[in-house]
Phi, psi and omega in degrees: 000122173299167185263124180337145201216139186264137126289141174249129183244165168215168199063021192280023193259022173175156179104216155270342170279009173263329161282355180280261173019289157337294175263327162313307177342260152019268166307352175099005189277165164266168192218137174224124158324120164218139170181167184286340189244128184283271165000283175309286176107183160286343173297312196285315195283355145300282185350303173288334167321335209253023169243037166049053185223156171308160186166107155201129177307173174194101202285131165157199191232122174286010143293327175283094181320305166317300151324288170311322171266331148296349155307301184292316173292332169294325188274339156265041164244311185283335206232002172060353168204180199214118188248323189219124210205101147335075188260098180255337159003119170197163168230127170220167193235128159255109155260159130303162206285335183282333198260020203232149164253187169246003137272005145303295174307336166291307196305300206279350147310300164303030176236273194326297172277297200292314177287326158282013165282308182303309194278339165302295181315306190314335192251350196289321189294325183298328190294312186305309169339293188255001128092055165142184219130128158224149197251095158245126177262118165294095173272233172173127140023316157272003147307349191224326156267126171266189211203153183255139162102348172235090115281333180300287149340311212275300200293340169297322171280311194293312203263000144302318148343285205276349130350300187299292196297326158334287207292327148353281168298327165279332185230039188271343190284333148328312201068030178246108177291134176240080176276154170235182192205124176244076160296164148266215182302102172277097222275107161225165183298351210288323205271322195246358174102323196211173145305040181339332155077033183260078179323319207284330172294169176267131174241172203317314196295346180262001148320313187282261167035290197284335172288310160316318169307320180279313148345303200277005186279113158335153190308332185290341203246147163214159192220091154341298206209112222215096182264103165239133179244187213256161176279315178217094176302000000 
């Protein structure tokens, strides 16, 4: 029986980052958690408990650099690697451009961009380091299109795209995969605050999905970039 491989998920206490979770669990993966509600969670981290894997949170803001690396230096002191690291943590604000300021636009960099630096720098040397390891970043759709109302958002997303396919090219010679995953609509709480319950969207779950595909690919394969929307919006 191979030996289990741990994921770092981030945003997991709801949404697609629970269901990503979720489904590693599932898969026989070990899973360790980051987020702001301490409360959510430990609810997720029952949940993943009940597929008989390793699973612990780690409450805080993926902007605190300081956080991250020590959060990350703990889990590999305790756990000797990192196999996998999800990077789903986001925000968006939608304004128009005349109506947006610039801490709308700092907050969403700093999540969007700056919290998938820290943790990627955090984990990158150890992937190289055992000459494999993947890296999938939860973009969107708006990584490749715009919109009235994402000049922020938007712009945030285009440069995690071009982040993403870089690092790809630097460190696939490595055995370490770098993926991005482009939902469309998700009917989650990110856009209205709640759920809308909307058969037509796409839900966490079929995120999670899209991330297992890339997972499950012989070693010889990377599924770069994987854009899924609703079938008939």
């Amino acid at each position: 029986m191979s030996e289990r491989k741990l994921a770092v998920v981030t945003g997991a206490s709801r949404g697609i980052g629970e269901a990503i979770a979720l489904r590693l669990a599932k898969e026989g993966n070990d899973v360790i958690i980051f987020g702001r509600d301490e409360d959510a969670l430990k609810k997720v981290k029952s949940d993943i408990n009940r597929f008989d894997v390793f699973c612990d949170y780690y409450v805080g803001d993926v902007t605190d650099v300081d956080f991250v690396n020590s959060s990350i230096n703990k889990i590999l002191a305790e756990q000797n690697k990192i196999d996998i690291l999800i990077n789903n943590a986001g925000i968006g604000i939608f304004k128009k451009f005349v109506d947006s300021t610039l801490e709308d636009f700092q907050k969403q960099m700093d999540v969007n961009i700056y919290g998938v630096y820290n943790f990627t720098k955090a984990v990158i040397n150890q992937m190289i380091e055992k000459r494999s390891g993947y890296i999938i970043n939860i973009s969107s759709l708006a990584g490749k299109n715009s919109f009235v109302t994402g000049t922020m958002y938007a712009t945030t997303k285009h440069a995690l795209m071009g982040f993403t396919r870089s690092l790809m090219l630097e460190v696939r010679e490595f055995g370490v995969k770098v993926a991005a995953v482009c939902p469309g609509s998700v009917d989650t709480e990110f856009f209205s605050g709640h759920k809308i319950n909307n058969p037509k969207l796409l839900h966490s779950d079929d995120i999670a999905e899209a991330v297992s595909v890339i997972l499950r690919l012989p070693e010889n394969a990377l599924i770069s970039e994987i854009d899924i929307r609703p079938a008939n919006p």
